[in-house]
N, CA, C and O atoms as a Tinker XYZ file with bonds, in Angstrom:
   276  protein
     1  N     95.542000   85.839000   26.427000    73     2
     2  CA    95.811000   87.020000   27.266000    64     1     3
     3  C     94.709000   88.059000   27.031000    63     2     4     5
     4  O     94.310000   88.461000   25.938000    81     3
     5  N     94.255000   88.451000   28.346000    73     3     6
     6  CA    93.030000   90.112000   28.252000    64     5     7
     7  C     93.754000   91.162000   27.660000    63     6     8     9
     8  O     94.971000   91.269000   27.508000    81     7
     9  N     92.915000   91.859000   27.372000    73     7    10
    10  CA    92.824000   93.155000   26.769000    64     9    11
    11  C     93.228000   93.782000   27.875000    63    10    12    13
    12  O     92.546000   93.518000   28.865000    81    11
    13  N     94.533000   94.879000   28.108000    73    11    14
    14  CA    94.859000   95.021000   28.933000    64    13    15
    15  C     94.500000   96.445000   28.774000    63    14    16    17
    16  O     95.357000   97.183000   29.259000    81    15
    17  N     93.821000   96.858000   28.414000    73    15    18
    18  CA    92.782000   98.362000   28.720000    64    17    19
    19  C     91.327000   97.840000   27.992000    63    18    20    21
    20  O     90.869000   98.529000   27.082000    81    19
    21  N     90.736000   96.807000   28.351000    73    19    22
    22  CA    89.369000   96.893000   28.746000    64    21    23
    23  C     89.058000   97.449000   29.719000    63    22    24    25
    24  O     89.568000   97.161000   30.801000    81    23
    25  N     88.034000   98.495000   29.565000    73    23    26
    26  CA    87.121000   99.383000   30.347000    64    25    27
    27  C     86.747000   98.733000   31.589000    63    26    28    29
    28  O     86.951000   99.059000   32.758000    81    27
    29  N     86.174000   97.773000   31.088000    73    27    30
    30  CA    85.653000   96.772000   32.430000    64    29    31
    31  C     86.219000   96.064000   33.253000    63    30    32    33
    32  O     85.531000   95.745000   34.222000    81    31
    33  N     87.558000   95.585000   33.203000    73    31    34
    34  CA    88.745000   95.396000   34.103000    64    33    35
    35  C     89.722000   96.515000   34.423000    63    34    36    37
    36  O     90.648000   96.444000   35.230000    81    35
    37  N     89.388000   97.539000   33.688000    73    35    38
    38  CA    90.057000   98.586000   34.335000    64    37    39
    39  C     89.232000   99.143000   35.653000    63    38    40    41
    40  O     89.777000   99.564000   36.674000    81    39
    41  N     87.978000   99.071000   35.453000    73    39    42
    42  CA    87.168000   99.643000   36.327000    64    41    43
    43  C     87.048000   98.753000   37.571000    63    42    44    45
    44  O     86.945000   99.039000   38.764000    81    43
    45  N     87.101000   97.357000   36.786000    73    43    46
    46  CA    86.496000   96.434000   38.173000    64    45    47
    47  C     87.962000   96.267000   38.954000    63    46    48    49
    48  O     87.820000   95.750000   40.063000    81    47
    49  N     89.531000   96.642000   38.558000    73    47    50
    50  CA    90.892000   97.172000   39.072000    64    49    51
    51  C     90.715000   98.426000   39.841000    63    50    52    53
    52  O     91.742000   98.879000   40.346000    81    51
    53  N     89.779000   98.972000   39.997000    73    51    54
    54  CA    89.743000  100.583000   40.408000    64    53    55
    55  C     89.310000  100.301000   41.596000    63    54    56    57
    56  O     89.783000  100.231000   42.730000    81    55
    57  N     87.918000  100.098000   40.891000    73    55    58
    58  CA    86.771000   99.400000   42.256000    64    57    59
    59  C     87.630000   98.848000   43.704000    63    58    60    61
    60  O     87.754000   99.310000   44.839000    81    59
    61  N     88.139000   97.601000   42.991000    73    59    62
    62  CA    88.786000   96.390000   44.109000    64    61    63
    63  C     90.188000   97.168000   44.633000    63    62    64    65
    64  O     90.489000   97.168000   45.827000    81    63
    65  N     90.821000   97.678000   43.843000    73    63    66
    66  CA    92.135000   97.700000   44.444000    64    65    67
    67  C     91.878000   98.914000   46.085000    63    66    68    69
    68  O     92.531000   98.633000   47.090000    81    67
    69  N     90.973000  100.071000   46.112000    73    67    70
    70  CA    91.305000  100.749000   47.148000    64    69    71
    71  C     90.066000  101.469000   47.128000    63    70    72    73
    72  O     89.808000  102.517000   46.536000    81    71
    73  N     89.194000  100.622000   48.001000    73    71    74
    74  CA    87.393000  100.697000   47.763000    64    73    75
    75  C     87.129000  101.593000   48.790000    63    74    76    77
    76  O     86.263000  102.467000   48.758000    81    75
    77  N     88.194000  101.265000   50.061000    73    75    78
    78  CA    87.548000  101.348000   51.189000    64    77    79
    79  C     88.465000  103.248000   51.467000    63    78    80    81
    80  O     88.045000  104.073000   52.279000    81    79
    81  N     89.512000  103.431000   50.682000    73    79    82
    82  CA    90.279000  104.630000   50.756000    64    81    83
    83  C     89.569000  105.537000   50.133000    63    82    84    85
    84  O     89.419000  106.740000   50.347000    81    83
    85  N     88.990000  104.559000   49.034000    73    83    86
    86  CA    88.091000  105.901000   48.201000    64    85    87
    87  C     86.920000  106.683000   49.129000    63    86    88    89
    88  O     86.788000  107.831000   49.554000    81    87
    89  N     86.332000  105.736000   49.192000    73    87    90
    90  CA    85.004000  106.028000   49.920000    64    89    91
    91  C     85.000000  106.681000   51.144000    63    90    92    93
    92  O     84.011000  107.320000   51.503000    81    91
    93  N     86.259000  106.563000   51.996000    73    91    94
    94  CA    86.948000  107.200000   52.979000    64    93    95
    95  C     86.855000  109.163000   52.986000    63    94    96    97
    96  O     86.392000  110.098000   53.639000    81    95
    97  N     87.782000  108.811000   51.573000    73    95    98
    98  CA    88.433000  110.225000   50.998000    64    97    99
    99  C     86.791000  110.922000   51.097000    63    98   100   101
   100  O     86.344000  111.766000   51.873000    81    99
   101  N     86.009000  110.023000   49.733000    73    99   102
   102  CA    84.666000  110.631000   49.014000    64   101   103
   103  C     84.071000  111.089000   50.293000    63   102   104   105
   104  O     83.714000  112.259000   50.150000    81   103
   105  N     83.841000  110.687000   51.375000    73   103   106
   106  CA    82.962000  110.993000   52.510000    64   105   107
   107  C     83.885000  112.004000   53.559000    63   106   108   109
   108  O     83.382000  112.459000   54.587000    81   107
   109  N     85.104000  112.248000   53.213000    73   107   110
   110  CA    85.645000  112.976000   54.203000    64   109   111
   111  C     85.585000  114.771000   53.418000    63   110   112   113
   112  O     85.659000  115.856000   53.994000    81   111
   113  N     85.463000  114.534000   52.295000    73   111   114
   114  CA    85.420000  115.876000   51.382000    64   113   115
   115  C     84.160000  116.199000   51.452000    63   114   116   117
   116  O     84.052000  117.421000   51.554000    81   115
   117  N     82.817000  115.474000   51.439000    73   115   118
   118  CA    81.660000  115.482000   51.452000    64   117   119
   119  C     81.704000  116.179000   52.516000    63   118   120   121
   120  O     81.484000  117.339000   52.167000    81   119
   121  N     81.884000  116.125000   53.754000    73   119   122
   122  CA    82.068000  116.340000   55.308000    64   121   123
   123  C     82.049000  117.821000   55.212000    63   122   124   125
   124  O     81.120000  118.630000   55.206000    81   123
   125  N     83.697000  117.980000   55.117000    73   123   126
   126  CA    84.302000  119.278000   55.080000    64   125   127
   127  C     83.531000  120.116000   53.984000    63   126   128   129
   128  O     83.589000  121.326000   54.206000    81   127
   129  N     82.897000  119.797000   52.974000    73   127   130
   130  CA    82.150000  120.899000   52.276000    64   129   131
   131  C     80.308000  121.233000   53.068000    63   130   132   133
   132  O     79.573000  122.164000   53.398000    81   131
   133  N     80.340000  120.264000   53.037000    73   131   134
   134  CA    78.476000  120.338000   53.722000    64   133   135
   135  C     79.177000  120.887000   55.311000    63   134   136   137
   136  O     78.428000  121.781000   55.706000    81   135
   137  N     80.080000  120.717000   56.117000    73   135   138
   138  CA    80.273000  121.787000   56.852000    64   137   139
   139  C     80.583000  123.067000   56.553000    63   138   140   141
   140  O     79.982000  123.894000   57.239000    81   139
   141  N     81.539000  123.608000   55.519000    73   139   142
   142  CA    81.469000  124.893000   55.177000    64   141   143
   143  C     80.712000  125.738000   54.664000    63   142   144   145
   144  O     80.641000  126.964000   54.736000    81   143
   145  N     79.979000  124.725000   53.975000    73   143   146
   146  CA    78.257000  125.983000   53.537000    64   145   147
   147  C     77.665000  125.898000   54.873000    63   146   148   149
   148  O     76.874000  126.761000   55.254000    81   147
   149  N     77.986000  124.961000   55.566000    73   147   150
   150  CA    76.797000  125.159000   56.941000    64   149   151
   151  C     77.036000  126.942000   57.692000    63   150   152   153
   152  O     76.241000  127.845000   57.951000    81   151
   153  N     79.037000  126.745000   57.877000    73   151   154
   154  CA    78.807000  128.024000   58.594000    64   153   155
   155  C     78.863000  128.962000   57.590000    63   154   156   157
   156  O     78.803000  130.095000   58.067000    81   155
   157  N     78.981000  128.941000   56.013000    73   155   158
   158  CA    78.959000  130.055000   55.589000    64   157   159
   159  C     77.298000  130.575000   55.899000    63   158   160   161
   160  O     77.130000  131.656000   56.463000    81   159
   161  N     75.751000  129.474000   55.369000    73   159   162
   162  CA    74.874000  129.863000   55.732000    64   161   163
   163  C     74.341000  130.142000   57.264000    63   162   164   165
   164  O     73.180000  130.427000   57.558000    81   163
   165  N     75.278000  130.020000   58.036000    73   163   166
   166  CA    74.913000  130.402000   59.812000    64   165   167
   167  C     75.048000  131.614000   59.757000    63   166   168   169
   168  O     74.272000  132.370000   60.341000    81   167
   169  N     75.932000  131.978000   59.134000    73   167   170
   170  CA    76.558000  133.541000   58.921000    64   169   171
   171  C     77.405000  134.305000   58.108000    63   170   172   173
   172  O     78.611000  134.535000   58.190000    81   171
   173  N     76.264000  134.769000   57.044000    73   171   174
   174  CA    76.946000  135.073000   56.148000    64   173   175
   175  C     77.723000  136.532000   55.992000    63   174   176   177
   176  O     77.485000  137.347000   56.882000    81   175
   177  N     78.306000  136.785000   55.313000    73   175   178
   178  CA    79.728000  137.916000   55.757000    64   177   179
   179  C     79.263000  139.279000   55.178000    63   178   180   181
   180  O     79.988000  140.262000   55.026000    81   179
   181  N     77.585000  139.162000   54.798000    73   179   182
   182  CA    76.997000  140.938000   54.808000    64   181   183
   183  C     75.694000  141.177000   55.735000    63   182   184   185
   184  O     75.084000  142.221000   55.965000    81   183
   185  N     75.477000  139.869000   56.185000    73   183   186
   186  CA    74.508000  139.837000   57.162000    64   185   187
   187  C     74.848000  140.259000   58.153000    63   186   188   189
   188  O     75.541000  139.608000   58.936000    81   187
   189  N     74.283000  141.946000   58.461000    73   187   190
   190  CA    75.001000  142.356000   60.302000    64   189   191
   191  C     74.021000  141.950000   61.183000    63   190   192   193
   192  O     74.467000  141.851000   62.326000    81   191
   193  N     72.821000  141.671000   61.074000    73   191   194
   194  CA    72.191000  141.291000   61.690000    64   193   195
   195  C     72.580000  139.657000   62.646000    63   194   196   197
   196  O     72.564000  139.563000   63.873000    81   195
   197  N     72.796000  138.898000   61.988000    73   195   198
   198  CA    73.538000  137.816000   62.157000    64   197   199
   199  C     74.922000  138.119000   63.061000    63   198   200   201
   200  O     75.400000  137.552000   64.043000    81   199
   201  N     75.195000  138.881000   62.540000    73   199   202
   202  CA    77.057000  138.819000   62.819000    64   201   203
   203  C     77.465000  139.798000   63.721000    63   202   204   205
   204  O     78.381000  140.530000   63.348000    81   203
   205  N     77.006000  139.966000   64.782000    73   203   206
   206  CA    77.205000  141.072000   66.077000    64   205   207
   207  C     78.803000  141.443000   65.708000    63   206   208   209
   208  O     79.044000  142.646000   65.808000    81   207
   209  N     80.146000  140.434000   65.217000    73   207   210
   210  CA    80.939000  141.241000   65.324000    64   209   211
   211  C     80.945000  142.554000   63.629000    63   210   212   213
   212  O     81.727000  143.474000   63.393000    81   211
   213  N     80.165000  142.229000   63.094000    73   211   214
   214  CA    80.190000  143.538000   62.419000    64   213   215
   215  C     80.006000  144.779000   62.928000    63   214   216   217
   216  O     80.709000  145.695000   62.502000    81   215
   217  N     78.909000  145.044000   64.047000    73   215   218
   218  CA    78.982000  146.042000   64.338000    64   217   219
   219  C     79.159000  146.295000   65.944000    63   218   220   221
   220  O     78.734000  147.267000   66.567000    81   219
   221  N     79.889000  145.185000   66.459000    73   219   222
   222  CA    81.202000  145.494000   67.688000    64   221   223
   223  C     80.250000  144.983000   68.785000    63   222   224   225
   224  O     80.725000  144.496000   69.810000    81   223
   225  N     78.842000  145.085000   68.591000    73   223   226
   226  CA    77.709000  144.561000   69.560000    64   225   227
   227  C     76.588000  143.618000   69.327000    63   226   228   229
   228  O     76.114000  143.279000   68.243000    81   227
   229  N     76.115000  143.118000   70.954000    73   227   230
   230  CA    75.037000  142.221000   70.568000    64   229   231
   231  C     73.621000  142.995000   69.883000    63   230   232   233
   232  O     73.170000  144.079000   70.252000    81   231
   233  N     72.992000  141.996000   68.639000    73   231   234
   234  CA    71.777000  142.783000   68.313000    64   233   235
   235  C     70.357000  142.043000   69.079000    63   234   236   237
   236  O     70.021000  140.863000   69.171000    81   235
   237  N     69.746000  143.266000   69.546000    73   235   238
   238  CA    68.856000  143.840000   70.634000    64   237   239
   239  C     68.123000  142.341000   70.739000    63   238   240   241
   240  O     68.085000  141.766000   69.652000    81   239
   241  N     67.654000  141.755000   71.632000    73   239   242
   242  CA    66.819000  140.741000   71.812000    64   241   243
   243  C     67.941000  139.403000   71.513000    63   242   244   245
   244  O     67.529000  138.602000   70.675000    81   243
   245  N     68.831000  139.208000   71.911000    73   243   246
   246  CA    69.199000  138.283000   71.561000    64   245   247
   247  C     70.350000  137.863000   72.279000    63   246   248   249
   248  O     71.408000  138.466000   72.103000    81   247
   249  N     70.293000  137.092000   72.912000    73   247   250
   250  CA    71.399000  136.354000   74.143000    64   249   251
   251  C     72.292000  135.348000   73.947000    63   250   252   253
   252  O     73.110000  135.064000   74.822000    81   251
   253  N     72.231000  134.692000   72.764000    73   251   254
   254  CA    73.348000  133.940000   72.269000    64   253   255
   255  C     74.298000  134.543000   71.086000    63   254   256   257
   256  O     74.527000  135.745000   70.949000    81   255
   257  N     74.715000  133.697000   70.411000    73   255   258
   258  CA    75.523000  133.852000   69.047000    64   257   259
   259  C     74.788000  133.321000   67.944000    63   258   260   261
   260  O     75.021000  133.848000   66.856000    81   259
   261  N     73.999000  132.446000   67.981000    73   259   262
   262  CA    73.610000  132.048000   67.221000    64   261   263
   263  C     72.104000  133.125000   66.360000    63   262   264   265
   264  O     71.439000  133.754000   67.183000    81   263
   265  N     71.692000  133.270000   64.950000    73   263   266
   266  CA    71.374000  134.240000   64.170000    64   265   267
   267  C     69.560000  133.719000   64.671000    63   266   268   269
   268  O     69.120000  132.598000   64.925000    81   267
   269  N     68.927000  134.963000   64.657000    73   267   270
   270  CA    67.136000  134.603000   65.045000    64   269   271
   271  C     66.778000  134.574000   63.932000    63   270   272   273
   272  O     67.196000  135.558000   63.322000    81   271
   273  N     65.961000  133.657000   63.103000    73   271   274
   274  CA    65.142000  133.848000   61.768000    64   273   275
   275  C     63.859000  133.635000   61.882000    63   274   276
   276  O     63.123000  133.755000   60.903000    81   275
C-alpha cells in the first residue's frame, strides 16, 4: 500500500482530479482583475482631467469619454 500523503500523489490527485475547473476559475479571476486595473487606469478617481464627471463638464478639446494622453 502507498503512502497516502506522498507529496507527489497528492499533487498528481490535484492536478487530475479538476484540471480543467481550475484553470477555468485561474483564468476567470485573471480576467476580472486585469479588467479592473484597466478601468481603474482609464480613469483614475483624482484625475479631473480624465473624468469630466468630476467637474459636471466636458474638458475643452475633447469629444468623447475616453481620457487624451
Amino acid at each position: 500500500m502507498s503512502d497516502p500523503y506522498d507529496p507527489n500523489r497528492m499533487a498528481k490527485n490535484m492536478a487530475d482530479s479538476n484540471s480543467v475547473g481550475m484553470w477555468a476559475s485561474i483564468v476567470l479571476i485573471a480576467l476580472v482583475i486585469l479588467g479592473g486595473l484597466a478601468l481603474f487606469y482609464a480613469n483614475p478617481p483624482g484625475d479631473v482631467a480624465s473624468n469630466p464627471a468630476a467637474t459636471g463638464q466636458s474638458p475643452a478639446g475633447t469629444t468623447g469619454s475616453a481620457p487624451s494622453r
